[in-house]
KETORBA-480118 format. One record per residue (C-alpha): residue in one letter; y, z, x. Coordinates in steps of 0.1 Angstrom, whole numbers, padded with zeros to 4 digits, always signed. Each point is the difference from the previous one (the first is absolute). Example, Ala and Ser with C-alpha at 12.3 -4.5 7.8 and 13.67 -1.06 7.14 Angstrom:
<atoms>
A-0045+0078+0123;S+0034-0007+0014;
</atoms>
This chain:
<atoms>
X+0841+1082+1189;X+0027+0022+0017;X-0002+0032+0024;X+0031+0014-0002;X+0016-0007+0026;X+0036-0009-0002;X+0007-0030+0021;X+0039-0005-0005;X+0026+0007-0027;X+0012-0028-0018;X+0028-0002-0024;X+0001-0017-0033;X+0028-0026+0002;X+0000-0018-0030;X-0016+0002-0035;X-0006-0028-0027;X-0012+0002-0034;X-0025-0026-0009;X-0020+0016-0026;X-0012+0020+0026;X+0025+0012+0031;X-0004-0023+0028;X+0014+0028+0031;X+0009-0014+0033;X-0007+0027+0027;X+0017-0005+0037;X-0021+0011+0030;X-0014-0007+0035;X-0030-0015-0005;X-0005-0036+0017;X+0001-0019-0032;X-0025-0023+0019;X-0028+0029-0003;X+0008+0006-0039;X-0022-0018-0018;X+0009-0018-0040;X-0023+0023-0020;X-0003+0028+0023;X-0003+0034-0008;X+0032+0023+0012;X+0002+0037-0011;X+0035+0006-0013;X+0004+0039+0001;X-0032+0005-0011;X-0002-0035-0024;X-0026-0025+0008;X+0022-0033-0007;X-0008-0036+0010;X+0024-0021+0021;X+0013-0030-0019;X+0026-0012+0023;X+0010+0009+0031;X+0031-0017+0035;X+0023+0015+0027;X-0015+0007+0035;X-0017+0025+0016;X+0020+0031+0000;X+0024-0014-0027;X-0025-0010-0027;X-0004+0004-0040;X-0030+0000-0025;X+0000-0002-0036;X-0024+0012-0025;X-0002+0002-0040;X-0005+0034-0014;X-0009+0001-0034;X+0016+0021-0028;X-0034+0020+0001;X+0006+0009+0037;X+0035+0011-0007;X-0010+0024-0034;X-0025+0017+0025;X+0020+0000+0033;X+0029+0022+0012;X+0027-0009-0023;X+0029-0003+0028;X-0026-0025+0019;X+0006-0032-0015;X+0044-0005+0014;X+0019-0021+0021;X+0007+0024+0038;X-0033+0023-0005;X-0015+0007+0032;X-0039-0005-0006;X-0030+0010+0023;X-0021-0033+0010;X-0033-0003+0010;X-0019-0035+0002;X-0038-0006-0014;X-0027+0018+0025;X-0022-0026+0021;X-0032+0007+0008;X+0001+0014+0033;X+0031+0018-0004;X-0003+0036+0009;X+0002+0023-0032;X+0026+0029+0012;X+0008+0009-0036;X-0025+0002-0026;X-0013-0026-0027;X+0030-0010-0024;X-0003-0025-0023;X+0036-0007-0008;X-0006+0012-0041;X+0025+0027-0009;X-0015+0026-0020;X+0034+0015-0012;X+0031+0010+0012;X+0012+0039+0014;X+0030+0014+0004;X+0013+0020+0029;X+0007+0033-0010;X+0008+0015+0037;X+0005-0003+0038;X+0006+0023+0023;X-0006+0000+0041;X-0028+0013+0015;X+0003-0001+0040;X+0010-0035+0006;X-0017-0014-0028;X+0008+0000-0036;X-0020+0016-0027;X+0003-0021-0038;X-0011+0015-0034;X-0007-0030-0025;X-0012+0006-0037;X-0033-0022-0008;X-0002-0006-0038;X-0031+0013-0019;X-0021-0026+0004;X+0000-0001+0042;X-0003+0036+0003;X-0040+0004-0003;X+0002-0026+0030;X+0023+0020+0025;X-0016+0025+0022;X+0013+0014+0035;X-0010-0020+0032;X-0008-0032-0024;X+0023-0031+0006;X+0023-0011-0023;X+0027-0031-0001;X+0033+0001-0003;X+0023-0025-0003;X-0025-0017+0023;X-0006+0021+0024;X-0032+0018+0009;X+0000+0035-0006;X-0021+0035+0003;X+0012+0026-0025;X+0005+0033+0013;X-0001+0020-0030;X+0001-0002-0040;X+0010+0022-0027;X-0015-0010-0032;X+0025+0007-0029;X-0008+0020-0035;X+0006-0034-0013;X-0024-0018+0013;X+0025-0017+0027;X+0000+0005+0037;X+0022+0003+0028;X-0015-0005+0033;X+0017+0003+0035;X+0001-0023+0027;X+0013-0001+0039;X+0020-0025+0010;X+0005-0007+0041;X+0028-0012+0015;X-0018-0034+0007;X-0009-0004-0037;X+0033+0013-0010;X+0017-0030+0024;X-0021-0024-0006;X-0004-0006-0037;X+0023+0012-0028;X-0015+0039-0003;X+0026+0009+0021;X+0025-0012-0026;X-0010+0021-0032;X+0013+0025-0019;X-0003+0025-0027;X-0010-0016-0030;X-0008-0037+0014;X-0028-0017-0020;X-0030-0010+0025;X-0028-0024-0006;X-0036+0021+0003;X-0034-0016+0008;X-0028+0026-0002;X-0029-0004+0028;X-0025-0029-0009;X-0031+0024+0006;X+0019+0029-0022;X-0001-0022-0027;X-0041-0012+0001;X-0008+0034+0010;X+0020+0013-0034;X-0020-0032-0025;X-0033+0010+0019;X+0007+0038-0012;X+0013-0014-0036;X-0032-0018-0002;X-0027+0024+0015;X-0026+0019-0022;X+0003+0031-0011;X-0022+0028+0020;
</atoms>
């Protein structure tokens, strides 16, 4: 379980077929606090640590992602030099600043616009079909990771939705938000309690 709350970027350094890819991801973690079967969010992708060295500062992790995880992820993700937002498992204790992610992607948007607005940025992303019955304004929403409220949405006439989003100068410099542009393929996770809330309508009796 995740909150979405981007600790560091990382960068994928190295990548090794093995069946599945076996990616090696620098960071600044203290490789002494990274536990063998942890849980690491990898721009938005719950992955479990398989190996992991360096030093504090200077360290590197390395997970197995799946040829499932890649079909359904961003498809520029998964490449040696990609900067990637990190976030480690939350403990319990830990203060929840973002809201409840569980590191699933439910599909993958595409940005379709930014613009400035003040000091901030405003960014238009396309949902697919399936995500937009979930998206509604003030509701959270992750992207690439990071914990989200969506400002607006404009559902589509074919059944798509692009939905609007402002990102702060902090968010923007501290994980890899700040680096998009037009036409950039993100990885979406609708809001845990959109998605019960939907089933529980899906299931309820008719008056």
């Amino acid at each position: 379980m995740f909150t979405g709350i981007v600790t560091e970027i990382g960068n994928i350094i190295a990548i090794e077929d093995r069946g599945d890819h076996r990616v090696t991801v620098s960071c600044a973690m203290d490789p002494a606090k990274i536990a063998i079967g942890a849980s690491i969010a990898c721009s938005g992708v719950c992955l479990t640590v398989v190996d992991k060295g360096g030093v504090a500062g200077e360290a590197w992790f390395a997970v197995d992602v799946s040829g499932e995880t890649v079909s359904r992820t961003a498809p520029a993700q998964w490449q040696a030099g990609r900067p990637i937002n990190l976030e480690p498992a939350l403990k319990l204790g830990d203060e929840l600043g973002g809201h409840i992610v569980t590191g699933h992607v439910d599909a993958v948007g595409e940005v379709v616009g930014i613009c400035p607005e003040g000091a901030s940025h405003r960014i238009g992303i396309a949902a697919p079909r399936e995500l937009a019955p979930f998206i509604a304004p003030k509701g959270s929403i992750t992207v690439e990771g990071v914990s989200l409220t969506v400002n607006e949405v404009a559902d589509q006439p074919d059944g798509t939705a692009h939905f609007a989003l402002n990102i702060i100068p902090h968010t923007a410099e501290v994980t890899t938000l700040g680096r998009l542009a037009p036409g950039d393929k993100v990885n979406l996770e609708i809001d845990v309690l959109a998605r019960y809330l939907k089933r529980m309508q899906s299931l309820a009796a008719p008056a």
